[in-house]
N, CA and C atoms as a LAMMPS dump frame, in Angstrom:
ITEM: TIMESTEP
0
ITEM: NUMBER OF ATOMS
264
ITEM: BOX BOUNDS ff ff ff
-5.0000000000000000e+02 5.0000000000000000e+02
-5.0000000000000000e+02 5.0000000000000000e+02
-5.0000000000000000e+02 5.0000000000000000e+02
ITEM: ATOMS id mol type element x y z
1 1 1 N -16.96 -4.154 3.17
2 1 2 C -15.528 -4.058 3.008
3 1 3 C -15.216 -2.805 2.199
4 2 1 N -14.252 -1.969 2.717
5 2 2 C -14.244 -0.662 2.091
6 2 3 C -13.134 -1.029 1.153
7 3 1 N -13.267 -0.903 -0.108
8 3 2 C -11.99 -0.894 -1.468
9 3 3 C -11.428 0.293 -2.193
10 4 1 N -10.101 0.001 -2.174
11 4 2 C -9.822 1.315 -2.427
12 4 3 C -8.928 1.18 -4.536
13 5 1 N -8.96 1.781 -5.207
14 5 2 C -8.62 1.14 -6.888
15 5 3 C -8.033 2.385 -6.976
16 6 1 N -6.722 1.657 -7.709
17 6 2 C -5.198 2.521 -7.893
18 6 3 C -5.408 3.175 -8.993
19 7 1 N -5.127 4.246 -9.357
20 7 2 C -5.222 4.972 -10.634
21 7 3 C -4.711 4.293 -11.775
22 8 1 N -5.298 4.314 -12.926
23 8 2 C -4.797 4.2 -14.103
24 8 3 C -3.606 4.679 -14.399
25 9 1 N -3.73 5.952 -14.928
26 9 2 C -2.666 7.116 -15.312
27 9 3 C -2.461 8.288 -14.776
28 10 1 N -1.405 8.516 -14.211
29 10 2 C -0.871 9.692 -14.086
30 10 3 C 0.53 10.025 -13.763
31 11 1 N 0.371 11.097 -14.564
32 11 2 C 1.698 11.8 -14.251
33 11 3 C 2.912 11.192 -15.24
34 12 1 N 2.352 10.681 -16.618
35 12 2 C 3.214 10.405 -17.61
36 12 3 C 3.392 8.783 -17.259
37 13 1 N 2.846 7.823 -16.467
38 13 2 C 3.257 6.4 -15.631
39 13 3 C 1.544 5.648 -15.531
40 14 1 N 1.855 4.779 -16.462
41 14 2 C 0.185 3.942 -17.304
42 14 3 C 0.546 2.635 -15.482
43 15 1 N -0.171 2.209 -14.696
44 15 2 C -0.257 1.332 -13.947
45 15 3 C -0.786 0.159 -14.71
46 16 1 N 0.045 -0.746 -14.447
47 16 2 C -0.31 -1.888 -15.374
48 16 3 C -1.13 -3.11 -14.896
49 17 1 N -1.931 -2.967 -14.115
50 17 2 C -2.94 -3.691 -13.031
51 17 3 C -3.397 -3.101 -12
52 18 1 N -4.785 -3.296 -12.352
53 18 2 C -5.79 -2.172 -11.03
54 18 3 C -5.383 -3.052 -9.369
55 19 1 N -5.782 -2.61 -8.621
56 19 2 C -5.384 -3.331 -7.274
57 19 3 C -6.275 -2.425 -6.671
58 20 1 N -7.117 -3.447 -6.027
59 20 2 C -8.701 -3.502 -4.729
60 20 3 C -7.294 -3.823 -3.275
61 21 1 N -7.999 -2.317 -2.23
62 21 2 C -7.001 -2.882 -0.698
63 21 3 C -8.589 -3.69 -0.081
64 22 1 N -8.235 -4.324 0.866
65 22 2 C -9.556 -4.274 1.71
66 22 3 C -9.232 -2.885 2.998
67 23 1 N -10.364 -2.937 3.342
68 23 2 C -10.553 -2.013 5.111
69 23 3 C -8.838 -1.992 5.531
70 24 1 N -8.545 -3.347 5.999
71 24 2 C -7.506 -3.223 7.02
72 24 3 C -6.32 -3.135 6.428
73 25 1 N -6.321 -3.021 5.223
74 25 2 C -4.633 -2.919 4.292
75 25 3 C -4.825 -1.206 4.431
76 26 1 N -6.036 -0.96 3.791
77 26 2 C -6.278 0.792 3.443
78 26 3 C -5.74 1.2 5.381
79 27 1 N -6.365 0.569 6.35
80 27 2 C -6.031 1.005 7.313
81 27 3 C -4.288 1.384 7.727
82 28 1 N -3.929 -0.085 7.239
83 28 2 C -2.538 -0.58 7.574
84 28 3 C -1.659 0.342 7.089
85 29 1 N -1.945 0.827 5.542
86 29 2 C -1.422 1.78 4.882
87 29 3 C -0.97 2.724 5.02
88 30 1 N -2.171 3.778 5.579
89 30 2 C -2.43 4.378 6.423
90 30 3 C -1.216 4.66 7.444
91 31 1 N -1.264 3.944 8.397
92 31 2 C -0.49 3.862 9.54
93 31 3 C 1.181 4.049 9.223
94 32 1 N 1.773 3.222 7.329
95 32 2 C 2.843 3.286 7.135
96 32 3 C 3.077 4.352 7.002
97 33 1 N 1.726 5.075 6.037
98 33 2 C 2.101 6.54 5.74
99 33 3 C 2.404 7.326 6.769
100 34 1 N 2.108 6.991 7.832
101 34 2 C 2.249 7.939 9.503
102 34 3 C 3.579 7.593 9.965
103 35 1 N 4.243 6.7 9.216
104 35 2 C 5.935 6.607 9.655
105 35 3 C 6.001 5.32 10.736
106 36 1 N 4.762 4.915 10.872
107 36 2 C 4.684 3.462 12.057
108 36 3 C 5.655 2.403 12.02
109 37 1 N 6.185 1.05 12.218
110 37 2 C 6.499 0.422 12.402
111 37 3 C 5.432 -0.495 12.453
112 38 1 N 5.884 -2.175 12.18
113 38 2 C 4.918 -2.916 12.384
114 38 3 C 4.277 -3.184 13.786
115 39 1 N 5.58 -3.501 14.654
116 39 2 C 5.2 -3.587 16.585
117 39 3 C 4.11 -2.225 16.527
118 40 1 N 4.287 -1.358 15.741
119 40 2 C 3.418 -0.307 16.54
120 40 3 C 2.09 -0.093 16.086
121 41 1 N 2.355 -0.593 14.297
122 41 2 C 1.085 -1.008 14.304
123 41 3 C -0.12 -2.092 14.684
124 42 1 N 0.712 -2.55 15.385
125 42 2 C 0.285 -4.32 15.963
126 42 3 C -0.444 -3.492 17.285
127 43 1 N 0.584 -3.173 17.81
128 43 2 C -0.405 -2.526 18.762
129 43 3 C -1.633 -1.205 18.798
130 44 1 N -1.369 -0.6 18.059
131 44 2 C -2.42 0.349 17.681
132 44 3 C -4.203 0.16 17.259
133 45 1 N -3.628 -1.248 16.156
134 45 2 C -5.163 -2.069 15.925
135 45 3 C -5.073 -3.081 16.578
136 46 1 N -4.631 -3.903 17.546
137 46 2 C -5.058 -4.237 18.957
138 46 3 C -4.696 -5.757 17.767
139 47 1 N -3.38 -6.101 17.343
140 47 2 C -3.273 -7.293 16.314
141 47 3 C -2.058 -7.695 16.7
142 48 1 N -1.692 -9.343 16.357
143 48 2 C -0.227 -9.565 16.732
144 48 3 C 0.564 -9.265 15.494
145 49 1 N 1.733 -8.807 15.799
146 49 2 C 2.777 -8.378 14.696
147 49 3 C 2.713 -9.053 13.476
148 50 1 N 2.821 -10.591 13.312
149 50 2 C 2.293 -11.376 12.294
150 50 3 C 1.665 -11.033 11.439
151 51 1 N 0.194 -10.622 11.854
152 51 2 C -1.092 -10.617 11.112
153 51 3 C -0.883 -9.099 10.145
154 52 1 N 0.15 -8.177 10.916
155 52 2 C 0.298 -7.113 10.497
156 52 3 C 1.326 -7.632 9.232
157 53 1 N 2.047 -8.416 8.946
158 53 2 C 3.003 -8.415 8.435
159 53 3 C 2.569 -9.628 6.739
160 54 1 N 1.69 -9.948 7.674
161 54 2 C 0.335 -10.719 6.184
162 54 3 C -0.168 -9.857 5.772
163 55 1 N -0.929 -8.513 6.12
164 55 2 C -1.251 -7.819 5.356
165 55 3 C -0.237 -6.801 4.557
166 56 1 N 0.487 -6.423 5.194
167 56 2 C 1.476 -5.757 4.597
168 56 3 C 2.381 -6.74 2.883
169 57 1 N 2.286 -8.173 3.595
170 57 2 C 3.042 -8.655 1.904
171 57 3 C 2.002 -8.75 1.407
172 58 1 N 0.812 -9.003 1.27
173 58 2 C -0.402 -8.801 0.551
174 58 3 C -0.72 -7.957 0.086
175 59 1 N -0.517 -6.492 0.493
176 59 2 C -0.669 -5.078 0.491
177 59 3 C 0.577 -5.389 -1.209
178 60 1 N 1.412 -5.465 -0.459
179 60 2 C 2.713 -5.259 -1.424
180 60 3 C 3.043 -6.014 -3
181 61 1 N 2.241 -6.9 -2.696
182 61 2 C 2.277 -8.004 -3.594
183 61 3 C 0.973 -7.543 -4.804
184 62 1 N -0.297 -7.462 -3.954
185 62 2 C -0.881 -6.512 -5.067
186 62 3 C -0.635 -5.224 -5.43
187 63 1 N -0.236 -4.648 -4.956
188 63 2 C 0.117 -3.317 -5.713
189 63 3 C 1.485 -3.146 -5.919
190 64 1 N 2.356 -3.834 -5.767
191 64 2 C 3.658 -4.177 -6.455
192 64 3 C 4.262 -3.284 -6.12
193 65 1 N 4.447 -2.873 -4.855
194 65 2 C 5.331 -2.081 -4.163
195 65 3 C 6.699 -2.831 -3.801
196 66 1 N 8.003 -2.422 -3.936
197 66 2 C 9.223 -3.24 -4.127
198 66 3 C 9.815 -2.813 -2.718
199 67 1 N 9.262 -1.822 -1.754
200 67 2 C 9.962 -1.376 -0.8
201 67 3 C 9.186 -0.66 0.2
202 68 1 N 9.363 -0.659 1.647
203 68 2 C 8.416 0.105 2.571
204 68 3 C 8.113 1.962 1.782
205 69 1 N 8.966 2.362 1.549
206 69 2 C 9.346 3.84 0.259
207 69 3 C 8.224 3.922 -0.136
208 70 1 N 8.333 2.399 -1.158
209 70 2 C 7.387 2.89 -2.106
210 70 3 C 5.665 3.027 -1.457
211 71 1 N 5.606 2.129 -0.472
212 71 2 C 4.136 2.287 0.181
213 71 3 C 3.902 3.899 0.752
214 72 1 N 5.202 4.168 1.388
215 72 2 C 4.883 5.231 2.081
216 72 3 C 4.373 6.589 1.38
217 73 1 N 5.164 6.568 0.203
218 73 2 C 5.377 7.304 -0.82
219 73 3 C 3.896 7.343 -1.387
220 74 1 N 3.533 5.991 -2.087
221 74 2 C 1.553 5.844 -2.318
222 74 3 C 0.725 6.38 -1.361
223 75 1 N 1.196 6.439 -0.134
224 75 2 C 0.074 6.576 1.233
225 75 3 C -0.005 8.048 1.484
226 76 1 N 1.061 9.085 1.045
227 76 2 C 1.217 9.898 1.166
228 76 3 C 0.657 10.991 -0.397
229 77 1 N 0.189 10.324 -1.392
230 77 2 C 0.145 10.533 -2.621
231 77 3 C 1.132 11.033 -3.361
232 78 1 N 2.187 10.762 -3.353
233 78 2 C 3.043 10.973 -4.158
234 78 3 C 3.759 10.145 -5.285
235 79 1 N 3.066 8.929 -5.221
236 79 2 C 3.859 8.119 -6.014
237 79 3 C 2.224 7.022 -6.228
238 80 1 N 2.766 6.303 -7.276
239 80 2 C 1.719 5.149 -8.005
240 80 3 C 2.566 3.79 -7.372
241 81 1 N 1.525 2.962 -7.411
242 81 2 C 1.715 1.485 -7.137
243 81 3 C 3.58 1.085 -8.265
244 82 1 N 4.013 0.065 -7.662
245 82 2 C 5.316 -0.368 -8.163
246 82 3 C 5.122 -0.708 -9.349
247 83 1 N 3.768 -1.858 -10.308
248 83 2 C 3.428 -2.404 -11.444
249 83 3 C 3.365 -1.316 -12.492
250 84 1 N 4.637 -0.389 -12.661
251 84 2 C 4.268 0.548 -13.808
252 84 3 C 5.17 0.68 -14.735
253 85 1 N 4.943 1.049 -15.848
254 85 2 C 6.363 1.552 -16.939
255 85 3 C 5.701 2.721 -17.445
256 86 1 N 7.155 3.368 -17.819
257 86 2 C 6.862 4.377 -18.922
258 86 3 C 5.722 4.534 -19.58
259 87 1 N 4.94 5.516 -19.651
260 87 2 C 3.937 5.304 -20.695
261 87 3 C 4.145 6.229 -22.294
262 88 1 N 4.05 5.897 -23.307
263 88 2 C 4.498 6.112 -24.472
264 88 3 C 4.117 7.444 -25.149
């Protein structure tokens, strides 16, 4: 199972819980970052829309992403997981 672990710190923003994706979230991710849709990612990894949409709140839920944005935004490296504050 390939895992992927969210940065600590950067960019002035402490992440306040590490978060492990498996394979098919890192995949799934992936795909948001490419601007996909779920139907399209359903069809792309050969999955019904559903299964796409379990990984995606799973995806979201551990890394505390509040909005498709914010994933896209992580997938693209520009932004940290949602679980963050200010750091001091």
């Amino acid at each position: 199972m390939s895992l992927k672990e969210a940065p600590v710190i950067s960019n002035g923003w402490r992440v306040t819980a590490k978060f492990t994706m498996t394979g098919r979230e890192t995949e799934i991710l992936d795909l948001i970052g490419e601007g996909l849709r779920n139907q399209e990612i359903a069809r792309r990894l050969v999955m019904r829309e559903a299964t796409v949409k379990t990984h995606i709140n799973n995806l979201f839920a551990k890394a505390g992403f509040h909005s498709r944005e914010d994933a896209v935004l992580y997938a693209v490296g520009i932004a940290e997981p949602g679980r963050y504050h200010r750091a001091d």
